[in-house]
C-alpha distance (Angstrom), angle and dihedral (degrees) to the residues before:
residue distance angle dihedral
X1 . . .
X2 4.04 . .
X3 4.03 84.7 .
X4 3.92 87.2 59.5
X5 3.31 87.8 55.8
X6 4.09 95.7 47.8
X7 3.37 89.8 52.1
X8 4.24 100.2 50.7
X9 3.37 80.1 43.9
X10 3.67 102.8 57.7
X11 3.63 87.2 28.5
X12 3.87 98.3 58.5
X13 4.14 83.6 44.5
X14 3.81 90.8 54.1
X15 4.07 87.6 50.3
X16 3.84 99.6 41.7
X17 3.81 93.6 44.2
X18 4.03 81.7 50.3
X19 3.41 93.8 47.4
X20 3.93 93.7 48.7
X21 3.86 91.9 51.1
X22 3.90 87.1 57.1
X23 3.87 95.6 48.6
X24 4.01 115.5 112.9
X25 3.98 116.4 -127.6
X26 3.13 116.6 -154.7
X27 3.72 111.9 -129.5
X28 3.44 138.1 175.7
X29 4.08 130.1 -153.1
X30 3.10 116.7 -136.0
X31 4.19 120.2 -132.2
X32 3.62 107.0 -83.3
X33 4.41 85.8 53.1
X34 3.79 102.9 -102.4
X35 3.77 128.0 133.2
X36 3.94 115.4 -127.0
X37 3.42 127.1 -118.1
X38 3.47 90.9 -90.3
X39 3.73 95.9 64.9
X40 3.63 89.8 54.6
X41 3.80 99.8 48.7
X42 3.70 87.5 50.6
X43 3.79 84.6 53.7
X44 3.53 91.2 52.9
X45 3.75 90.5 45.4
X46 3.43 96.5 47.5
X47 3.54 96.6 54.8
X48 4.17 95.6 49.6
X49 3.85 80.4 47.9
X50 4.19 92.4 54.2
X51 3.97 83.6 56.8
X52 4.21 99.8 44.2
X53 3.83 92.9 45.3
X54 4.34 97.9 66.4
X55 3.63 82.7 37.7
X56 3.60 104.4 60.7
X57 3.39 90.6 39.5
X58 3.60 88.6 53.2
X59 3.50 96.2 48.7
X60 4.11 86.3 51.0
X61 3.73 95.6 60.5
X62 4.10 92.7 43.5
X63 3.60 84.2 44.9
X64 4.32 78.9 54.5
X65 3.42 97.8 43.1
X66 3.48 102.5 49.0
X67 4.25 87.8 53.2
X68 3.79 87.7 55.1
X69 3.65 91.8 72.1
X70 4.24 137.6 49.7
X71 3.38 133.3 164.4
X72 3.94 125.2 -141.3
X73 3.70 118.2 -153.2
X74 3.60 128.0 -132.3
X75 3.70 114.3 -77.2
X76 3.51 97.4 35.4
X77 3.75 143.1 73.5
X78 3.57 134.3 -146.3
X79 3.53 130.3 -113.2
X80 3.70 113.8 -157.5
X81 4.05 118.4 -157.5
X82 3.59 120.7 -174.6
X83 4.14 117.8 -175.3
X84 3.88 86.2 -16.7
X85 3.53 98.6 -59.0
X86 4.03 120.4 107.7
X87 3.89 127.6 -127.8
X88 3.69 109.6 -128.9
X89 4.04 89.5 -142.8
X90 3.84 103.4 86.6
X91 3.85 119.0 -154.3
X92 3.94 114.8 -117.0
X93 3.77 120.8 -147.1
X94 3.72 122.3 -65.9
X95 3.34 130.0 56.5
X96 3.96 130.4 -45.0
X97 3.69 142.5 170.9
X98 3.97 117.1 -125.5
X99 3.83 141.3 171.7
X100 3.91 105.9 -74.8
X101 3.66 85.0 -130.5
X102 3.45 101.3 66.1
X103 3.39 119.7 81.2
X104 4.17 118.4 -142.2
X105 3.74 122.5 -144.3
X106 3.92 117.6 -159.5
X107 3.28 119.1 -134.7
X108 3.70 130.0 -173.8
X109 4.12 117.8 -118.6
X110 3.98 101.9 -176.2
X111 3.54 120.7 116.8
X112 3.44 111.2 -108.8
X113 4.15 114.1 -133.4
């Protein structure tokens, strides 16, 4: 569940950051034709801004990705929870790919002398 929240997080970063980068400022020149600094620090702003938006958006969908899959180790089985309420298929050792919403918990399936 904490990577769902990573990835809305990076994801509404990668939008708002987008969305500032688009914004208009109003600006006026003054008489001789020149910008103020404010036009140019907005430049300089918008430009960092045109590199942080792909990248948190990036980041988001890795952040995704890697929640899609888990691996349970030999010896155990995994329990898979979704909004509080348990799947009765159990996953088996190895490696699987899952809803990045559900949350796993490993349990151990060795006999116990």
């Amino acid at each position: 569940m904490e990577s769902l929240f990573f990835f809305l997080l990076f994801l509404g970063l990668g939008i708002a950051t987008y969305a500032f980068r688009k914004s208009k400022l109003n600006v006026t020149i003054d008489p001789k034709g020149q910008y103020g600094p404010e036009i140019r620090q907005r430049q300089m702003l918008s430009t960092a801004t045109g590199f942080l938006a792909p990248a948190f958006i990036v980041v988001a969908f890795l952040i995704l990705g890697i929640a899609s899959f888990v691996t349970i180790e030999p010896g155990e089985v995994g329990i898979k929870i979704l909004f509080g309420e348990t799947d009765p298929d159990v996953l088996a050792s190895g490696f699987h790919v899952i809803n990045p919403l559900m949350t796993v918990v490993r349990m151990d399936s060795r006999t116990q002398a």
